[in-house]
N, C-alpha and C positions, 0 to 999 in steps of 0.2 A: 106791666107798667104802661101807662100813657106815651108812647114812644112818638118823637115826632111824628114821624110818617102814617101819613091818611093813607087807605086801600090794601094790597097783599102784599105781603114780604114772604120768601122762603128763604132757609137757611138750613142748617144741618149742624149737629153737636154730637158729641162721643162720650159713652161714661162709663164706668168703673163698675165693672158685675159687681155687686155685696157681698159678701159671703155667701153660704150653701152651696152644691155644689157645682164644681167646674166643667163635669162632663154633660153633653150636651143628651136631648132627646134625640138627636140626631143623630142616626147610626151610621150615615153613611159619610161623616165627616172625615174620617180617612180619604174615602174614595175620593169626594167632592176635592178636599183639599190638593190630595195626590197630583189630580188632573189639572189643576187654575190654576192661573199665575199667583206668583207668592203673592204681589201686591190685591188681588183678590181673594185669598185664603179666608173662610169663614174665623173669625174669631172667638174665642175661648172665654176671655176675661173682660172683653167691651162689646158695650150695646153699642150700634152706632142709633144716633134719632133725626130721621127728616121732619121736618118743623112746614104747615103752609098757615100762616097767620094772617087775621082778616081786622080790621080795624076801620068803621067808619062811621059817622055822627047818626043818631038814633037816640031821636026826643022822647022815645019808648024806654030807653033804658035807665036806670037812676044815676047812672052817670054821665048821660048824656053821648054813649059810645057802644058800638058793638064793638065786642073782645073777644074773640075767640081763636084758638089755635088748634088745629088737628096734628096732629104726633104720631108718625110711623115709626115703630121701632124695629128692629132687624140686628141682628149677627153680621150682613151681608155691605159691603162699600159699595153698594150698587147704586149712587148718586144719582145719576141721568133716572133711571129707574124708578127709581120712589119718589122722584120729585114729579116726573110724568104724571104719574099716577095719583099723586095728591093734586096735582093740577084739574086731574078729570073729577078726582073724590070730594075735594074738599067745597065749593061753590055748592053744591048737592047738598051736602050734610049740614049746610049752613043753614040752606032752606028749608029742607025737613026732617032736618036731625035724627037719631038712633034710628029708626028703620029701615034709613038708607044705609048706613052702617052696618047693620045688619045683612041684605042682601049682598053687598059687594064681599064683606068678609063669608061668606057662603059660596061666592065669586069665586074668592083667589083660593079657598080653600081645593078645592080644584083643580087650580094650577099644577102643573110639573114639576116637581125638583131641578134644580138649575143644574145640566150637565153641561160641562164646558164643551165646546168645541158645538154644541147644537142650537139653532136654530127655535128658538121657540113661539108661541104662537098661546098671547095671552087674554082672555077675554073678562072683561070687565064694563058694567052700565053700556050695554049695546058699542062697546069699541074693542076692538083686538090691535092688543098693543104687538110688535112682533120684536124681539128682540135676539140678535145672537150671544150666549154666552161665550167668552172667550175661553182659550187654552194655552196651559201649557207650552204645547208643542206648533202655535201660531209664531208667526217669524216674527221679530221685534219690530218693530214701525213699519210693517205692512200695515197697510187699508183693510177697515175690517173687511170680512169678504161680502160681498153684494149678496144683499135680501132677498131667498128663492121665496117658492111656493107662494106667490100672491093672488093668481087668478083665478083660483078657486075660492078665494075668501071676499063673502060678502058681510058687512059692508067691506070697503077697501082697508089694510090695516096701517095703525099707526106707527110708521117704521121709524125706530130710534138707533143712528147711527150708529151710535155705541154706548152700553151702559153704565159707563162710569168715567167715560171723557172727559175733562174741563175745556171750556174755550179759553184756554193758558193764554195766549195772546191777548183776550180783555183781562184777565186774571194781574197778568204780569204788567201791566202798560205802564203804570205809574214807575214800574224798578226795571226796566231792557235794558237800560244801560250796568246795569247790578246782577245781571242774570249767576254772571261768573263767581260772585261772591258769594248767592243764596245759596246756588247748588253748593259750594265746598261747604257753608257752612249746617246744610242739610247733611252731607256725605258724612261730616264731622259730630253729627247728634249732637250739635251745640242746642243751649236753653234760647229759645228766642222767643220775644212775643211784637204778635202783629194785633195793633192799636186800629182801629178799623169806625169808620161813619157810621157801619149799620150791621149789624147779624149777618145779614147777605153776603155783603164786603169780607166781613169777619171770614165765614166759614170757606168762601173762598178761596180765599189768600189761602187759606193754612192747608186746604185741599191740595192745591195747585202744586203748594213746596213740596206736600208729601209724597206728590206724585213723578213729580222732578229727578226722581233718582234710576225710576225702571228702566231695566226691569230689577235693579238691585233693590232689597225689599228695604224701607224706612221700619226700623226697628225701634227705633224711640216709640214715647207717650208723644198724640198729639191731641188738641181739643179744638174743634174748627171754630167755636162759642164758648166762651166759657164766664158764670158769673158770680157778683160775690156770692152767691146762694150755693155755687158748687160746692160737695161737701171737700174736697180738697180744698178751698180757697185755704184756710191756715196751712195748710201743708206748700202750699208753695209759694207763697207769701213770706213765710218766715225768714229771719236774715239768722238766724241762728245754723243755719247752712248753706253751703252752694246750690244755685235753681238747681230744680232735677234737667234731667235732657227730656226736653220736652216743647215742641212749637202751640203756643196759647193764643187762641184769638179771644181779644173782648172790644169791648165798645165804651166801657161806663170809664170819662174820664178821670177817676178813682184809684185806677190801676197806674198812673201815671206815677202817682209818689208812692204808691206800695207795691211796687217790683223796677222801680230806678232802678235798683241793685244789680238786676240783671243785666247780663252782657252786653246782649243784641236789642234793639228793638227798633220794628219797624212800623213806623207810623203814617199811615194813608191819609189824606184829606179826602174830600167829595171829587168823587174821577169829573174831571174839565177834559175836554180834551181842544189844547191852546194848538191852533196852527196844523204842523204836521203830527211832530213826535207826541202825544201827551205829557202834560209837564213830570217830565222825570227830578225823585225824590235826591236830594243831595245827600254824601255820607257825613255825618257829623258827628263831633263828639260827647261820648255819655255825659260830661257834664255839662252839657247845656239842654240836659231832659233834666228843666228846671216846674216849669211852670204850668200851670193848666191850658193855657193856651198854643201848647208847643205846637212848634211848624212841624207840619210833612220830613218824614226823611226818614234815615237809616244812622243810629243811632249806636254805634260801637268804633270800637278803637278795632278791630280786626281787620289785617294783612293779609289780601291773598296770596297763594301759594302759587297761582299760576294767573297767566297777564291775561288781559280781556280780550277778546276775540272781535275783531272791529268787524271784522266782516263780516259777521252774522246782524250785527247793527245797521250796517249800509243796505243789507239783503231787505229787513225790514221795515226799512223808511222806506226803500222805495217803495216796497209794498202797498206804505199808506199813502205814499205820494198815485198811485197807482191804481188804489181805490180796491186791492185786491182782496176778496171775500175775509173775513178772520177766520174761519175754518184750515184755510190756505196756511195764511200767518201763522195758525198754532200749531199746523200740522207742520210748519220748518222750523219753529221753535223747539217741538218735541223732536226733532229728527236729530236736533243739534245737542241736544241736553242728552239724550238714547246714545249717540256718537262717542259724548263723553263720557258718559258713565261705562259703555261699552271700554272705550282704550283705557279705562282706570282697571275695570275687571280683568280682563282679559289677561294679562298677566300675572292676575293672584289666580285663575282658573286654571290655566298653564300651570303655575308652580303643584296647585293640590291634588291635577292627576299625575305628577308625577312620584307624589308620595303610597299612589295604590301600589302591592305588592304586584308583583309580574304575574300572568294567571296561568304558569306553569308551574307555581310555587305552590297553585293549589289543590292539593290531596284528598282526594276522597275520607281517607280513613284517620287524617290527623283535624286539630280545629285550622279554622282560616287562619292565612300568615296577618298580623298587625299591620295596620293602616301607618307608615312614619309619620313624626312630628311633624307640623309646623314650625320650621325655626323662621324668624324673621328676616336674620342674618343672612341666613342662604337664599333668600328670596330676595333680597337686597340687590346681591350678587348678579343672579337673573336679571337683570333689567338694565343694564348696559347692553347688552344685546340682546334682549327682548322685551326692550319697555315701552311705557304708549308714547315714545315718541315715533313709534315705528307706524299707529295708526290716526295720530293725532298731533294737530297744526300748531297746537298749545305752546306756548315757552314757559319757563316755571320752573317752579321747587318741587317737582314732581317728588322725589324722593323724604323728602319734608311733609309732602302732601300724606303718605304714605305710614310714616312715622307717628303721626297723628292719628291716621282712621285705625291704626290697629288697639289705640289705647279706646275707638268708642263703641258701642253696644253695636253697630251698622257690623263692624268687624265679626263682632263675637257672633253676632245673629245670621251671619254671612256663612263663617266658619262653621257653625253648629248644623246648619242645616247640611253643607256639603260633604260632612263627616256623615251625618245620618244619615245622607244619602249613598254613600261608598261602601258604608258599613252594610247597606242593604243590595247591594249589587254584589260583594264581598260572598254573603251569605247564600244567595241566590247562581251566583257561580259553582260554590261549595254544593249545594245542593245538585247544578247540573251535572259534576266530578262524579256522585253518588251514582247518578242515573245511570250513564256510563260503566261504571267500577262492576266488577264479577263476585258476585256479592256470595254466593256458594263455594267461592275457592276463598274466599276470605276468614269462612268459619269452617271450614275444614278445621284447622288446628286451635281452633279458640273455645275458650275452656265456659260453662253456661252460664258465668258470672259476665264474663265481657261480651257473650252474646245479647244477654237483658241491659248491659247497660247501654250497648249500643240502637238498641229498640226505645229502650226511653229517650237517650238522646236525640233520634231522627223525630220519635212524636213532638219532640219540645221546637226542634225546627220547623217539624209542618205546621204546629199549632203558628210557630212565632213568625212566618210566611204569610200566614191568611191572617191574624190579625193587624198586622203593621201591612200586609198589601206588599208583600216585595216585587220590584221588577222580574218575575219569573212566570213561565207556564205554564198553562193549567196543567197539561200532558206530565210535565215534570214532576207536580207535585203529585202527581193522581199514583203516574209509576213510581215515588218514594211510600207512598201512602200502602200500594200493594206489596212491596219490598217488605213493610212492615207487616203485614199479613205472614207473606213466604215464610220470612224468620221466625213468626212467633208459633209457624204451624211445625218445624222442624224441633222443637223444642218437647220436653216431655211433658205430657198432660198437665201437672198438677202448675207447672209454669203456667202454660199457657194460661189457664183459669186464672191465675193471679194477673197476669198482664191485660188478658180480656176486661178484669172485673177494672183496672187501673183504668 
């Protein structure tokens, strides 16, 4: 559409794979996954799409306009990343269309597979972008590590900090003094939608929130753009149920009377920046999201669970009193939002290694002991003496706060992963017990029904080792793999043939 704004917008949107199917070409989505941060994990069921869109007056055209939008689509949240790179792409493909297109995707095809923890070195229309993939096993709000291998590469490359950063501090300006509310009500998987001036604004904000939690992964639906064209718009529009948990940005003031309904909503104006602080947005009440004209604000009757943190607000006026870089600002911003979410975890991490069984309890020759429950109750318990008031300045309804995240999808997606996780370390232990155990004095007395069942049994482990990728080594696996040799050579012919041929 004819959007106000003359010249380039970039912006980002996320959507819905369609049917067919779920698994990727991607064979090494285990691995890739295994090793990245959850909040980078390739996705299964959403595209994400970077957006670099051109619009400017052109008496050549019948409408008096050049329109055009170039669309990167990817599995990958690699924000900083695909924007970079539409920045160098898109101006080119304006000018000479498909042929350029053509060589660069010749380009990337080229490229490396993104291994976390490395350092890559991407070349595209005579620039080498250089990029580190992150890990796993990087400490939480460290600095990424500093850019090697430069002075070999001619031309010089184009080093991006990092590939999927926000600069949170321009992100967040309009709501600092709210910080405390977004994050609980992120943590919360509440429905929110951020009302926004432009796509850009839009897919920002809803970035910034998602990103607010790490390293705890945001498990809701979010859409950093979203329009009535979305094939969900009826699906969450509808008042004929509660919003899904889900953070929506859109633009078209449209949205104003057809999602009222919703809980949260927060509405940007055009960023001013008045004086020192920028004008920060007021909390108000959902019923005065009357009108098309509605003022800026935050727009819900919700009650935080713990009090606001002033001192992270004085930290950062002075900041701007002080003219200090926004890199600076975002990088205290994220350290303080990382702090928190750290003292909220850190004691449901506690409680769930203490439901691993003891790993003396683990037997070669029986299955692994069970993983305990999660009781709530007992975790509850916990945290009188060892709750995040031990790492965190916070005053609050901690335990309220608590009661709440376990009724939301953050919980469940929390809990799910750390089971699959224990469950695979569980398994991998079990298999170490095997390596170890005297596997000749074990069939001495065993009769050749439970010798074959125990040969099938360790194939179903090794298979179920190397597909699911368990925390375990190769050596280990290698000596279960000839274990099952040994045994199936001890056995009489007409077996073996059977188990060979299996």
């Amino acid at each position: 559409s004819v959007s106000g704004g003359l010249g380039d917008t970039q912006f980002s949107f996320r959507l819905r794979q369609s049917g067919g199917q779920r698994s990727t070409h991607y064979e090494d989505n285990g691995e890739y996954n295994r090793e990245a941060p959850l909040t980078l994990q390739r996705e299964s069921a959403h595209y994400f799409g970077y957006v670099f869109f051109r619009q400017v007056k052109d008496s050549s055209m019948k409408r008096g306009y050049f329109q055009k939008s170039l669309v990167l689509v990817s599995r990958l949240p690699y924000v900083n990343l695909f924007q970079s790179l539409l920045q160098l792409i898109a101006p080119e493909y304006f000018d000479k269309l498909e042929p350029c297109l053509e060589a660069v995707c010749n380009e990337i095809d080229q490229w490396p597979l993104p291994v976390p923890g490395q350092t890559l070195n991407l070349p595209v229309m005579g620039v080498v972008i250089q990029v580190r993939i992150p890990s796993r096993v990087d400490k939480p709000g460290s600095s990424p590590v500093k850019q090697c291998n430069q002075e070999n590469l001619l031309p010089a490359p184009m080093v991006l900090p990092s590939i999927h950063e926000l600069d949170l501090f321009r992100c967040f300006q309009p709501v600092l003094i709210h910080i405390q509310m977004l994050w609980e009500l992120m943590l919360l998987g509440e429905p929110i939608v951020v009302m926004a001036p432009s796509p850009t604004v839009s897919s920002e904000m809803v970035l910034a929130l998602t990103s607010c939690l790490a390293p705890l992964r945001y498990c809701c639906d979010y859409r950093p753009y979203f329009t009535i064209h979305d094939s969900e718009f009826k699906e969450y529009t509808t008042r004929t149920q509660a919003p899904p948990n889900i953070v929506v940005g859109v633009t078209n003031p449209f949205f104003i009377k057809t999602l009222q309904h919703w809980p949260h909503i927060l509405r940007i104006g055009e960023l001013k920046m008045s004086g020192d602080l920028p004008k920060q947005v007021k909390v108000k009440k959902l019923a005065k999201l009357k009108t098309l004209d509605t003022k800026p604000g935050i727009y819900t009757s919700y009650k935080t669970f713990l009090h606001k943190d002033k001192t992270l607000i004085k930290r950062l006026l002075k900041g701007i009193q002080r003219k200090r870089p926004s890199e600076v600002q975002s990088a205290l911003l994220r350290r303080h939002l990382l702090e928190l979410t750290q003292s909220f975890i850190i004691p449901l991490e506690h409680y769930i290694a203490s439901l691993m069984p003891l790993q003396r309890a683990i037997t070669p020759w029986k299955n692994p002991p069970q993983i305990r429950p999660f009781r709530q109750e007992d975790f509850m318990k916990t945290l009188e003496h060892a709750g995040p008031q031990l790492t965190c300045v916070l005053k609050g309804d901690w335990l309220g706060l608590y009661r709440r995240f376990f009724k939301s999808p953050n919980f469940d997606g929390w809990y799910r992963q750390r089971h699959k996780e224990m469950t695979q370390k569980l398994e991998a232990l079990h298999l170490e017990a095997i390596c170890e155990a005297n596997i000749v004095a074990w069939m001495k007395d065993k009769s050749e029904v439970e010798i074959v069942d125990l040969v099938l049994k360790l194939r179903e482990k090794l298979v179920r080792a190397r597909c699911q990728h368990f925390p375990v080594k190769e050596e280990t696996l290698q000596r279960v793999g000839l274990y099952i040799e040994t045994i199936i050579g001890s056995l009489p012919e007409d077996l073996q043939a059977v188990l060979h041929h299996h």
